[in-house]
gemmi code that builds the backbone of each chain (N, CA, C; Angstrom):
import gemmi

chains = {
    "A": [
        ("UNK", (43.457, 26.173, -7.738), (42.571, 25.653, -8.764), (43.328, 25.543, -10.072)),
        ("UNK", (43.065, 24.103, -10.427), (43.868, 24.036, -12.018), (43.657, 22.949, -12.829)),
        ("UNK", (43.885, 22.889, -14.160), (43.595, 21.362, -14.597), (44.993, 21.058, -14.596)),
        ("UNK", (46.031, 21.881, -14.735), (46.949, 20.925, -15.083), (47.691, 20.627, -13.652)),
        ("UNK", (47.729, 19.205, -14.108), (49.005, 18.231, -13.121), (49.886, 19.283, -12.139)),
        ("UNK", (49.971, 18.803, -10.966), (51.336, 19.422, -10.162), (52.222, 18.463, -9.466)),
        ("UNK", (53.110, 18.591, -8.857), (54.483, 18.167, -8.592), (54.329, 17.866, -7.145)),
        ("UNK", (53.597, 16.985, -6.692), (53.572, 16.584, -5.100), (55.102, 16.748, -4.380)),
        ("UNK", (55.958, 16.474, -4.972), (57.585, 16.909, -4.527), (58.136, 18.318, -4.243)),
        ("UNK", (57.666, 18.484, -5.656), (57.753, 20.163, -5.773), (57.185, 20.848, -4.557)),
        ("UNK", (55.715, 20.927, -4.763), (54.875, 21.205, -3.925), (55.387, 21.080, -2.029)),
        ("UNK", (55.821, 20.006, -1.896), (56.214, 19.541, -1.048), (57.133, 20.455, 0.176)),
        ("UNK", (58.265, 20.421, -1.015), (59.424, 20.935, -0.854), (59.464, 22.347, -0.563)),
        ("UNK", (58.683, 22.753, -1.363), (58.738, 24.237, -1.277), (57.755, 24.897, -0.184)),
        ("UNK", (56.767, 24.022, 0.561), (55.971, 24.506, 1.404), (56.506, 24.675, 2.594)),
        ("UNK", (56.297, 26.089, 3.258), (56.865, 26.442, 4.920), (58.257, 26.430, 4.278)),
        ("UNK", (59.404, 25.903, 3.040), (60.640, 26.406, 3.232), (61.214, 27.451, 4.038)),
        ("UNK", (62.413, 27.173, 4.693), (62.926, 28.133, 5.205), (62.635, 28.639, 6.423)),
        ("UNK", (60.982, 28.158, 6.916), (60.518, 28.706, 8.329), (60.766, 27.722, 9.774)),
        ("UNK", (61.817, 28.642, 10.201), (62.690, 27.711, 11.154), (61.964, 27.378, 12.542)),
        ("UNK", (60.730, 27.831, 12.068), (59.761, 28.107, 13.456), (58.460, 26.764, 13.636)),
        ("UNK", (58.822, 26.442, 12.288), (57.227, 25.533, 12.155), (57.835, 24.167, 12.154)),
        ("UNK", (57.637, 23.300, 13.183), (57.972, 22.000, 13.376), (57.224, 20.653, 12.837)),
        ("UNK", (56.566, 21.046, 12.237), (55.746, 20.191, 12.076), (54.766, 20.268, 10.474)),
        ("UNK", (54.844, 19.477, 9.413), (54.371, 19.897, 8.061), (53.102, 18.816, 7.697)),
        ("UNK", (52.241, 19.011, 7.616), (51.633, 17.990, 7.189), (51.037, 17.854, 5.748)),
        ("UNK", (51.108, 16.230, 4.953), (50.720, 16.612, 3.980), (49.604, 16.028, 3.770)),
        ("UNK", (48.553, 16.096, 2.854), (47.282, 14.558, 2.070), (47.194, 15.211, 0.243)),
        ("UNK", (47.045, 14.221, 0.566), (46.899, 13.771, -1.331), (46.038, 12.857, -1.899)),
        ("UNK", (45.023, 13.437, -2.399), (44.012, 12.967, -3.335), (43.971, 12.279, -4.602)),
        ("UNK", (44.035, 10.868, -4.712), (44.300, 10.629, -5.680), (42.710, 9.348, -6.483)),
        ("UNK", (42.732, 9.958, -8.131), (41.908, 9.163, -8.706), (42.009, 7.246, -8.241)),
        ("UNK", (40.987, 6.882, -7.473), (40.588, 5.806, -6.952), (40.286, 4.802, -8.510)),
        ("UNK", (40.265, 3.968, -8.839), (39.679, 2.924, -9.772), (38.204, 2.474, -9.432)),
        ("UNK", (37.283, 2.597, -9.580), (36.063, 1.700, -9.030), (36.465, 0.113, -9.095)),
        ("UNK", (35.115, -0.382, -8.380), (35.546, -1.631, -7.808), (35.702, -2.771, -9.035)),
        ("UNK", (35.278, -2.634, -9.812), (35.279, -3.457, -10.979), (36.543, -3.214, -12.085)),
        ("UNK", (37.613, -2.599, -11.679), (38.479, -1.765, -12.382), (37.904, -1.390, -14.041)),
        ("UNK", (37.161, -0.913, -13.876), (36.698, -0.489, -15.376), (36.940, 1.406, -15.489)),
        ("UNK", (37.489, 2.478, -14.607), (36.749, 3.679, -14.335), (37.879, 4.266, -15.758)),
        ("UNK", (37.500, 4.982, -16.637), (38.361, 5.036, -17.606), (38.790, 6.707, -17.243)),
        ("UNK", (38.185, 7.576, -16.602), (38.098, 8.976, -16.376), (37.486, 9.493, -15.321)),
        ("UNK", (37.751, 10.497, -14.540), (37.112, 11.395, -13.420), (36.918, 12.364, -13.807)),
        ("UNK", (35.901, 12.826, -14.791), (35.836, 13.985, -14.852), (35.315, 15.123, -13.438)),
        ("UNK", (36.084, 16.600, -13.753), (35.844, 16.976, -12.111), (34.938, 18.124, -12.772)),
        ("UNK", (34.234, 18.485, -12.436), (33.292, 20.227, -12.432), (33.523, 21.013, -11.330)),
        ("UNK", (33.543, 22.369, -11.453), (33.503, 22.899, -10.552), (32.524, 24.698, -10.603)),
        ("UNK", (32.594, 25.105, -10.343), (31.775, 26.560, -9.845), (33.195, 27.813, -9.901)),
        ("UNK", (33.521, 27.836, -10.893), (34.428, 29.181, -11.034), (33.958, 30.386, -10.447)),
        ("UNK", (35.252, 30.802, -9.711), (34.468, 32.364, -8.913), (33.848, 31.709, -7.179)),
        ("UNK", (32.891, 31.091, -7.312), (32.496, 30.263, -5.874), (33.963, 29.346, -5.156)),
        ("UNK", (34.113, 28.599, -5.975), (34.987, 27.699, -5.887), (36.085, 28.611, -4.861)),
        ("UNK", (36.699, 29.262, -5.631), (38.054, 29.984, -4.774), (37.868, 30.413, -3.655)),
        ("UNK", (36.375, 31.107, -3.491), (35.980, 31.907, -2.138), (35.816, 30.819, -1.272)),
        ("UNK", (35.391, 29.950, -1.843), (34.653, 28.729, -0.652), (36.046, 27.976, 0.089)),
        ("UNK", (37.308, 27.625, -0.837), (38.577, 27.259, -0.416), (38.795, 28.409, 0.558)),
        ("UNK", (39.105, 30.026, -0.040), (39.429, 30.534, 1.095), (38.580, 30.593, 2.140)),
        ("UNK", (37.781, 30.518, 2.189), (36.953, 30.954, 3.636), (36.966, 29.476, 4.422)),
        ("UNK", (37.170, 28.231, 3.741), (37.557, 27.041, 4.631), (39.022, 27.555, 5.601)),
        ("UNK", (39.842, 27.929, 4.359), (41.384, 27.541, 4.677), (41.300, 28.894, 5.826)),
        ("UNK", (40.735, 30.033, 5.821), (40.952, 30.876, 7.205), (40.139, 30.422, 7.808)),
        ("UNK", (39.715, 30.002, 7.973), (38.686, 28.652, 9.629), (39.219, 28.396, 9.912)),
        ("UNK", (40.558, 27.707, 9.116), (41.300, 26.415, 10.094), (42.666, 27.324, 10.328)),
        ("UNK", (43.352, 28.554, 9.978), (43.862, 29.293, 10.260), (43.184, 29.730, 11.676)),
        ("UNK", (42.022, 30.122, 11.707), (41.690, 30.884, 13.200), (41.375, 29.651, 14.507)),
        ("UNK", (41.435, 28.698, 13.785), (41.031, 27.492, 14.907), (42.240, 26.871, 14.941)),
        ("UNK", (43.276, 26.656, 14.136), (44.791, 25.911, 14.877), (45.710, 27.228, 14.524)),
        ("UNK", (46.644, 26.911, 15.425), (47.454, 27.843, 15.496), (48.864, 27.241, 14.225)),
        ("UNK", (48.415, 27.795, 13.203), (49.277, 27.255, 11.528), (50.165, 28.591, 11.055)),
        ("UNK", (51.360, 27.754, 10.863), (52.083, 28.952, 10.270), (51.779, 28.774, 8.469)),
        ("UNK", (51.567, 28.106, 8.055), (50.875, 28.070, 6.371), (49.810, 27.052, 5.793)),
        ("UNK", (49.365, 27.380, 5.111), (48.202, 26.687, 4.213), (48.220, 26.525, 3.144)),
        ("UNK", (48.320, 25.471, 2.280), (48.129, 25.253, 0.933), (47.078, 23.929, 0.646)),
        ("UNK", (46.514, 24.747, -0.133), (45.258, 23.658, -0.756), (45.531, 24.305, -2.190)),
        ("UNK", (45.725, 22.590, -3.212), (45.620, 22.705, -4.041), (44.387, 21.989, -5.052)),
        ("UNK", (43.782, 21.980, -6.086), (42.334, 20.828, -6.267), (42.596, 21.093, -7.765)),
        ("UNK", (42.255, 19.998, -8.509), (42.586, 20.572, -9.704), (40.334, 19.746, -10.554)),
        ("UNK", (40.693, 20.167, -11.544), (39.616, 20.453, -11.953), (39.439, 19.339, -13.748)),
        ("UNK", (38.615, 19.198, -14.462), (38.775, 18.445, -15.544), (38.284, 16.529, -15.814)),
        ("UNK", (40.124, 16.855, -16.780), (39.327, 15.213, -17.183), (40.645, 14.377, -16.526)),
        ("UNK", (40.624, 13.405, -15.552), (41.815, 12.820, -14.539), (41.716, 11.548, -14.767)),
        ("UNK", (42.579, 10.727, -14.868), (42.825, 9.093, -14.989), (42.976, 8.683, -13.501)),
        ("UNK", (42.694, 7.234, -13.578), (43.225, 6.754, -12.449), (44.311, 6.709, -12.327)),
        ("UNK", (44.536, 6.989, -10.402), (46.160, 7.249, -10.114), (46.724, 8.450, -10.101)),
        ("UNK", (45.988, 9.306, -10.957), (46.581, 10.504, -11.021), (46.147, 11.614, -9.655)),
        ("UNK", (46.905, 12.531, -9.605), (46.570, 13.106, -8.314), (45.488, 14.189, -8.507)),
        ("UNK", (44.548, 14.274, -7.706), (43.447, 14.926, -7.634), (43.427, 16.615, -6.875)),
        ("UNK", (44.270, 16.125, -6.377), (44.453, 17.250, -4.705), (45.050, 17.343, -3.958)),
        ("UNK", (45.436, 18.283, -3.266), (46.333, 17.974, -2.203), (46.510, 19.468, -1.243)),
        ("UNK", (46.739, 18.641, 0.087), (46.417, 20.376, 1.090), (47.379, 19.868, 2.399)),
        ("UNK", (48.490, 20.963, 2.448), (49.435, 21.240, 3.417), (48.954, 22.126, 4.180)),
        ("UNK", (49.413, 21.499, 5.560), (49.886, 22.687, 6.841), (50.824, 22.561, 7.428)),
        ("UNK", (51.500, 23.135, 8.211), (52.383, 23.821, 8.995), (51.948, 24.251, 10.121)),
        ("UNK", (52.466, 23.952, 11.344), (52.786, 24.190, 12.270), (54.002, 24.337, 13.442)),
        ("UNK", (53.789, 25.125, 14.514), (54.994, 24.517, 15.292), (55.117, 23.320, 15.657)),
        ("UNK", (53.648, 23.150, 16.220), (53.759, 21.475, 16.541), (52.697, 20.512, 15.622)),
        ("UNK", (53.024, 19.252, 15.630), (52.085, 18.225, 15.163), (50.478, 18.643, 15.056)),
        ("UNK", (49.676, 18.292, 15.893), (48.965, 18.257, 16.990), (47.633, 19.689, 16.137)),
        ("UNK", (48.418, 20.480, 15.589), (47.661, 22.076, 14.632), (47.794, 21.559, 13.458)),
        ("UNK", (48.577, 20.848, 12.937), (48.976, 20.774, 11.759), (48.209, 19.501, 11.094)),
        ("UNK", (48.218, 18.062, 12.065), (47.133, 17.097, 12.017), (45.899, 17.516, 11.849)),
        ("UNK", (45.168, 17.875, 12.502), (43.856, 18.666, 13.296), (43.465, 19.288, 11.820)),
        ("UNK", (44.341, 20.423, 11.778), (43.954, 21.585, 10.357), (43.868, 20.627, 9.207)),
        ("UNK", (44.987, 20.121, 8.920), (44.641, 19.158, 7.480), (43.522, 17.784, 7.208)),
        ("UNK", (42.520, 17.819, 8.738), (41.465, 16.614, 8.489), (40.529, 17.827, 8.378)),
        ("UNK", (40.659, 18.868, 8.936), (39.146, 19.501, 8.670), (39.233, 20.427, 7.746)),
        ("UNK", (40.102, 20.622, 6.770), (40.682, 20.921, 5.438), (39.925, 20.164, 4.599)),
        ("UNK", (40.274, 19.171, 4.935), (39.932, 17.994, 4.378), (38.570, 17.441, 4.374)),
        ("UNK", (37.761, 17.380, 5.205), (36.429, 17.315, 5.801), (35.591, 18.429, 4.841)),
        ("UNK", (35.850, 19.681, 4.957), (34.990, 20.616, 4.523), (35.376, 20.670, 3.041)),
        ("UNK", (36.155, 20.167, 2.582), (36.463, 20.427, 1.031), (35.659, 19.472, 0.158)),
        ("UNK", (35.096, 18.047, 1.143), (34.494, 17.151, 0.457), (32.893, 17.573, 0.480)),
        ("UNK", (32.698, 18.430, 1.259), (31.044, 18.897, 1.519), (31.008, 20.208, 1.237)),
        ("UNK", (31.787, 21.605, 1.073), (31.538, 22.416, 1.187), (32.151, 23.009, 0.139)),
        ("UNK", (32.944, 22.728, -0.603), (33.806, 22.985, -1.809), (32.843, 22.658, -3.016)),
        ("UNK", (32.419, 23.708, -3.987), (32.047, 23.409, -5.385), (32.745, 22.750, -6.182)),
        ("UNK", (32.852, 21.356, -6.269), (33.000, 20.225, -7.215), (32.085, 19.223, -6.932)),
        ("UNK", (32.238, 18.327, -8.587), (31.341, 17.461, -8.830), (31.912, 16.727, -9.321)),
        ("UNK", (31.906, 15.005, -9.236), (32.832, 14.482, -9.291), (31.947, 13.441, -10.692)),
        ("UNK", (32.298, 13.016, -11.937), (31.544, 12.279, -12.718), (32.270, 11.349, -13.460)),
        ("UNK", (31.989, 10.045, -12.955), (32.927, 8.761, -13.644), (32.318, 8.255, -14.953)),
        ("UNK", (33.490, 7.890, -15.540), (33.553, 7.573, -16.929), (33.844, 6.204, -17.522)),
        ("UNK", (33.174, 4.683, -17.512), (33.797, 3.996, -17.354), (34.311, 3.381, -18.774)),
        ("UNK", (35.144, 2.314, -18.684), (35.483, 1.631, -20.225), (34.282, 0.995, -20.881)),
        ("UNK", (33.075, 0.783, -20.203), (32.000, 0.187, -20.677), (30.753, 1.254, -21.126)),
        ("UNK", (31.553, 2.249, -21.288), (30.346, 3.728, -21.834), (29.541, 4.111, -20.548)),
        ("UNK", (29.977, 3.322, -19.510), (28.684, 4.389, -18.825), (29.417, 5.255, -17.697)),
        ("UNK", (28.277, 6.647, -17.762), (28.904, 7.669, -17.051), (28.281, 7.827, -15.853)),
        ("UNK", (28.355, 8.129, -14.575), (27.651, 8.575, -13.821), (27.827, 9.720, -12.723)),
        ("UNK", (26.959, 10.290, -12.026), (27.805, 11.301, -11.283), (27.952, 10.770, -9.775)),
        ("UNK", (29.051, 11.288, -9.030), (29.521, 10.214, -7.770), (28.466, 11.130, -7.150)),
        ("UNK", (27.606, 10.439, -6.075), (27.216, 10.770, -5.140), (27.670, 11.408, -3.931)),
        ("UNK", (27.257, 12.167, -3.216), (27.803, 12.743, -2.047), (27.229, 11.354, -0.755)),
        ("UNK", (28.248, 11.399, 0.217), (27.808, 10.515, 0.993), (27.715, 10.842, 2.312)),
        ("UNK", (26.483, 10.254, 3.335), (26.213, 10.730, 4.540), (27.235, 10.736, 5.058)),
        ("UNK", (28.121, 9.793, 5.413), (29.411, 10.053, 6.594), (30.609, 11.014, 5.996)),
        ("UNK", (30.080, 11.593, 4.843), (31.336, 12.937, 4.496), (30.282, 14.076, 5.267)),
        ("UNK", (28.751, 14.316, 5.066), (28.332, 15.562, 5.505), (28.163, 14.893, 7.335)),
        ("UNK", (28.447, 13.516, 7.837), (28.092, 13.775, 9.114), (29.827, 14.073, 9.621)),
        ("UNK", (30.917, 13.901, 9.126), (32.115, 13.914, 9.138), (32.442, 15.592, 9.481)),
        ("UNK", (31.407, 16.604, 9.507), (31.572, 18.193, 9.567), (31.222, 18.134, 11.332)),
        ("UNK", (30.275, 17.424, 11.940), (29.430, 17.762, 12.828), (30.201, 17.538, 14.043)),
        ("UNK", (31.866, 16.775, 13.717), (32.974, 16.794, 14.626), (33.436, 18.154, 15.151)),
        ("UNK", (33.270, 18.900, 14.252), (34.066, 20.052, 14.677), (33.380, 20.988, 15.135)),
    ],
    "B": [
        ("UNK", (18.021, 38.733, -13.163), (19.248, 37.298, -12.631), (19.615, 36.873, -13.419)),
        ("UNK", (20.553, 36.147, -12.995), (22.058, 35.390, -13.635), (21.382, 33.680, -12.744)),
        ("UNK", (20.888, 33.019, -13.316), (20.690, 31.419, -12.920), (21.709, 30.646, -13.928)),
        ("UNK", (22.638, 29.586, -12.379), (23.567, 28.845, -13.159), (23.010, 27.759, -12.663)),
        ("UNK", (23.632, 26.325, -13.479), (22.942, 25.133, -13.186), (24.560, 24.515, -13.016)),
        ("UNK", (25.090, 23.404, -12.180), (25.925, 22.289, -12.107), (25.302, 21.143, -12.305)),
        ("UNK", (26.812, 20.289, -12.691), (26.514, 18.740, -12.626), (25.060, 18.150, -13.220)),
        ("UNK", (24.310, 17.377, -12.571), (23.510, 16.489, -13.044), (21.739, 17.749, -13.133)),
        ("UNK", (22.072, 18.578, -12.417), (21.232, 20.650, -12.605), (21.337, 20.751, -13.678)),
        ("UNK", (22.370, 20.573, -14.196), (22.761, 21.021, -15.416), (22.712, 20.658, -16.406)),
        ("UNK", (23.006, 19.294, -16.607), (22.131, 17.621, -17.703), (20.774, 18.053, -17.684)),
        ("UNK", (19.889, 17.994, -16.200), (18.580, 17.871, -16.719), (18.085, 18.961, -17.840)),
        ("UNK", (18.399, 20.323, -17.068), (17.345, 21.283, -17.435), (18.160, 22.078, -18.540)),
        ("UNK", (19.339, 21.531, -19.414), (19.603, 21.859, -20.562), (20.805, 23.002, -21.126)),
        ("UNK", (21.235, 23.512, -20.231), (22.072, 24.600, -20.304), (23.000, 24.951, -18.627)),
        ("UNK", (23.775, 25.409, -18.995), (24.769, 25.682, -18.016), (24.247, 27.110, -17.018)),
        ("UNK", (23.750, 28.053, -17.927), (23.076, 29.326, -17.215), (22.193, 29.857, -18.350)),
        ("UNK", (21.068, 31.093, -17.688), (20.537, 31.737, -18.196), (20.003, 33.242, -17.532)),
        ("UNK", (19.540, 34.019, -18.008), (19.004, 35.225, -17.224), (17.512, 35.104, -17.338)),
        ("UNK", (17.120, 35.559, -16.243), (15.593, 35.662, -16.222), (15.474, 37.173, -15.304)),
        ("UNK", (14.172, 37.207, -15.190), (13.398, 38.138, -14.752), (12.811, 37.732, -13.810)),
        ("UNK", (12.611, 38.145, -12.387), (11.930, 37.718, -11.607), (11.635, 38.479, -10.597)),
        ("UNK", (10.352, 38.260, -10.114), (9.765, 39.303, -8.992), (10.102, 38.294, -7.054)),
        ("UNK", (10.560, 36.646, -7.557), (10.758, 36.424, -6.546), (11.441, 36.610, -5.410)),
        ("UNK", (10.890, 36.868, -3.876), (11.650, 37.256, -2.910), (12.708, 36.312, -2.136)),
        ("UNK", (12.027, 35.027, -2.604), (13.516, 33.876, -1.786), (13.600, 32.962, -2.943)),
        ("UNK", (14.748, 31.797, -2.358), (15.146, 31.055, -3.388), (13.748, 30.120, -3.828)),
        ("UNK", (12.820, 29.732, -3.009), (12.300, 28.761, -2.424), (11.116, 29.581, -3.719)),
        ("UNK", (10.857, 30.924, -3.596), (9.458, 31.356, -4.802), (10.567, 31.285, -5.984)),
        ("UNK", (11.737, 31.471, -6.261), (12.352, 31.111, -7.528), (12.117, 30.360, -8.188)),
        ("UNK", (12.433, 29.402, -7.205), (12.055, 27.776, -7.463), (10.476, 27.054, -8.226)),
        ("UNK", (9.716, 27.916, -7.243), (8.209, 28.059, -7.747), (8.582, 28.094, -9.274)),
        ("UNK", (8.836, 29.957, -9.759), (8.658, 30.134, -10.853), (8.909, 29.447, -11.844)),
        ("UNK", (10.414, 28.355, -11.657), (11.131, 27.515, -12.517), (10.187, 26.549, -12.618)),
        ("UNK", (10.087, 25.614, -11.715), (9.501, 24.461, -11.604), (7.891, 24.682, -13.025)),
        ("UNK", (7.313, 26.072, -12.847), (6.080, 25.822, -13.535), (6.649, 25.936, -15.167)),
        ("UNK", (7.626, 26.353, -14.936), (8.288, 26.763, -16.319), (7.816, 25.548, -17.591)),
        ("UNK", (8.764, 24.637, -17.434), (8.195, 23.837, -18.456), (8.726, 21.604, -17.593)),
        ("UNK", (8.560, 21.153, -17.807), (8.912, 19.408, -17.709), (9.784, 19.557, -16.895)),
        ("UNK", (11.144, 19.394, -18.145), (12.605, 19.483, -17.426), (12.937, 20.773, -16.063)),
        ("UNK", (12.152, 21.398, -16.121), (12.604, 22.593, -14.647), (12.215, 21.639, -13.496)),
        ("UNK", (10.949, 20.840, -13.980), (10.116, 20.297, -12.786), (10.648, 19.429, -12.448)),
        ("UNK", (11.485, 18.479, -13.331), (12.170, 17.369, -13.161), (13.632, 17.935, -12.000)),
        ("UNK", (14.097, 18.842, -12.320), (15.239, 19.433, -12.147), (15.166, 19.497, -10.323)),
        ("UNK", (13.728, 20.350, -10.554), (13.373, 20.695, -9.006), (12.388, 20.099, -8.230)),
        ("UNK", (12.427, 18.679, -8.614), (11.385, 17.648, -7.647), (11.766, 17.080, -6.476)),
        ("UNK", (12.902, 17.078, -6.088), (13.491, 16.953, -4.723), (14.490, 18.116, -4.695)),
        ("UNK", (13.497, 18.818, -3.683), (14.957, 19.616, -3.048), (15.897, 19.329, -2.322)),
        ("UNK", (15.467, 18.294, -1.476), (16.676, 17.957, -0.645), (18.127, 17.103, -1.446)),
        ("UNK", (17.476, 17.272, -2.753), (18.528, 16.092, -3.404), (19.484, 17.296, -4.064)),
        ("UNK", (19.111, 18.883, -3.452), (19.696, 20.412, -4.202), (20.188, 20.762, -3.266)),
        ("UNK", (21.184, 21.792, -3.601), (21.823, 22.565, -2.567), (21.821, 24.066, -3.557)),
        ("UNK", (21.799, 24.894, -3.052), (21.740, 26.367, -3.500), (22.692, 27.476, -2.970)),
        ("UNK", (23.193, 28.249, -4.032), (24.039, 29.464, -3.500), (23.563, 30.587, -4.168)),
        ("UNK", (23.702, 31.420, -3.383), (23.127, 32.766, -3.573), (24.516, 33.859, -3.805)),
        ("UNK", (24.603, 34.243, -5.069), (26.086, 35.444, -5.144), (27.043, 34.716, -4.293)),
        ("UNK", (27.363, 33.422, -5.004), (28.108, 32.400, -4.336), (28.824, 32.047, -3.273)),
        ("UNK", (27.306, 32.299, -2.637), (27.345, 31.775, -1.110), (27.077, 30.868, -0.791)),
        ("UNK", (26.775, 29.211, -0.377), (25.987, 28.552, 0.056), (24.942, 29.060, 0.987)),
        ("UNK", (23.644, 28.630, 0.853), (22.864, 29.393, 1.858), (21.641, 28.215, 1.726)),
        ("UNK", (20.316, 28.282, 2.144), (19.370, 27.426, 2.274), (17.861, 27.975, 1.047)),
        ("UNK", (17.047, 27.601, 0.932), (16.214, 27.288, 0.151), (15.128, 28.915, 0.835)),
        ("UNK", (14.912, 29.027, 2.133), (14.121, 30.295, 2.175), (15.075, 31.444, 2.484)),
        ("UNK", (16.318, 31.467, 1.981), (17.284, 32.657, 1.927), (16.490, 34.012, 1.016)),
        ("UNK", (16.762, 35.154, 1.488), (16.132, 36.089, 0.312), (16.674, 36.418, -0.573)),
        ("UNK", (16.303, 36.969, -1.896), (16.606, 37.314, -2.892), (17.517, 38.684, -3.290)),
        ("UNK", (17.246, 39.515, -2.009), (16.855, 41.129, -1.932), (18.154, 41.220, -2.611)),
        ("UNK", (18.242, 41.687, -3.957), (19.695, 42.634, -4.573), (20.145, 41.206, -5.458)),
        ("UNK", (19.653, 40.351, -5.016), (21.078, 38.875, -5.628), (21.200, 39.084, -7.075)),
        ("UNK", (22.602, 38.828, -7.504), (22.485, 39.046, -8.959), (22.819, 37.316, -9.500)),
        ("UNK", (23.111, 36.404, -8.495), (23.025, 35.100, -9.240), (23.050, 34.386, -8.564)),
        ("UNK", (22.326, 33.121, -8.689), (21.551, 31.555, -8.029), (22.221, 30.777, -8.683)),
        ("UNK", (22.632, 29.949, -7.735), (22.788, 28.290, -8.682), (22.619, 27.513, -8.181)),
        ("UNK", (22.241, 26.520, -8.530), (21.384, 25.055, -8.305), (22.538, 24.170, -8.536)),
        ("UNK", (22.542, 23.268, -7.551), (23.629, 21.857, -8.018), (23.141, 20.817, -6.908)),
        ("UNK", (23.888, 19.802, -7.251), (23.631, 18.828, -6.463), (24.594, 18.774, -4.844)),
        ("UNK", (24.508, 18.265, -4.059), (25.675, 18.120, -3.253), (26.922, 17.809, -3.620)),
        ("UNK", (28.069, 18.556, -3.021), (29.334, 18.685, -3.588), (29.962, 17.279, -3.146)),
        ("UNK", (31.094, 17.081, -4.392), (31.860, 15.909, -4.062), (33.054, 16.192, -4.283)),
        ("UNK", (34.027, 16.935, -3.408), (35.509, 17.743, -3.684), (36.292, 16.661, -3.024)),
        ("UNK", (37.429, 17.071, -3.138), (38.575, 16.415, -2.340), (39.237, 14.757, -2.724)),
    ],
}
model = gemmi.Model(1)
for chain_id, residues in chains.items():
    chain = gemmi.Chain(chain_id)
    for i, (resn, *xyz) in enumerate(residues, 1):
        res = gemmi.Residue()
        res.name, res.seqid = resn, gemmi.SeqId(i, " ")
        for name, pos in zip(("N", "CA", "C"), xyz):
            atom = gemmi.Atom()
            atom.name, atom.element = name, gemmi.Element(name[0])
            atom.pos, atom.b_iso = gemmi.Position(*pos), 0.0
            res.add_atom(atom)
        chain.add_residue(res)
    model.add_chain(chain)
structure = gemmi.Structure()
structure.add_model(model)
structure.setup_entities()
């Protein structure tokens, strides 16, 4: 959890380093979308301090006890975000592909429904609104 | 209690959190109490299904009990990731 910016490279690089065991790294990255009219001037993000962290961890050991992962990183950052800029982002590790795919969609899945944030656009034409949650993110859980 | 409000929870009914007093046993008579409170509570809490609720920041459902909780919050459905 953070507002400020991180280093998708950085980040990158340094995840699973060194573990000669895990074949397989996967990454996703969240990034501020433009609405369709390119007008979106800001994303502001909200979130639930204190909830927030517990709710990441108790996702990220789910998908620890359901693929067999040698690491986890979820990162989400929080505030006021431009388009383009990166929003998020959540690594795994595995020995093989196959844990490492798998873990980072339902990482991914539960962070959009089950994670305390709120997502509220800002456009160049003054108006603000808050993004809606959408049925095929909460029917997108009922896979697993 | 400790009542927090998010997002568009939080626009309506005016403040981010507050403490109250309450004899209610689930979220669902909380809700009661708010709602009679004044306009904006009622506005806040006229669709529940359009709410999601955590209890000592848990996610949990609308007839969850109260027993011990030291804080509720009201928000809309989450939009992470």
């Amino acid at each position: 959890m953070q507002d400020a910016p991180f280093d998708l490279g950085a980040e990158a690089a340094a995840f699973a380093a060194g573990r000669k065991d895990l074949g397989a790294v996967v990454t996703f990255t969240g990034v501020v979308r433009d609405n369709a009219a390119g007008t979106l001037q800001a994303m502001q993000i909200e979130h639930y301090p204190g909830m927030t962290e517990k709710a990441l961890t108790k996702i990220a050991e789910e998908a620890a006890a359901r693929w067999s992962l040698g690491d986890v990183l979820v990162i989400h950052r929080y505030g006021d975000l431009t388009p383009g800029e990166l929003i998020m982002m959540v690594a795994t590790a595995a020995r093989h592909r196959k844990d490492a795919f798998e873990a980072a969609e339902y990482l991914m899945d539960y962070l959009k429904s089950r994670a305390p944030f709120w997502k509220r656009e800002i456009t160049t034409t003054g108006e603000s609104s808050w993004v809606a949650a959408k049925d095929e993110d909460e029917d997108a859980l009922k896979r697993w | 209690m400790d009542i927090v409000y998010f997002a568009w929870v939080r626009e309506r009914i005016g403040r981010p959190k507050e403490k109250i007093d309450t004899d209610a046993r689930t979220v669902t008579e909380l809700v009661e109490e708010l709602r009679a409170r004044e306009e904006r509570y009622a506005l806040a809490f006229s669709d529940l299904s359009a709410l999601r609720v955590a209890v000592d920041q848990e996610l949990t459902d609308f007839d969850a009990p109260l027993d011990g909780a030291r804080e509720v919050a009201f928000f809309p459905p989450m939009t992470g990731g």
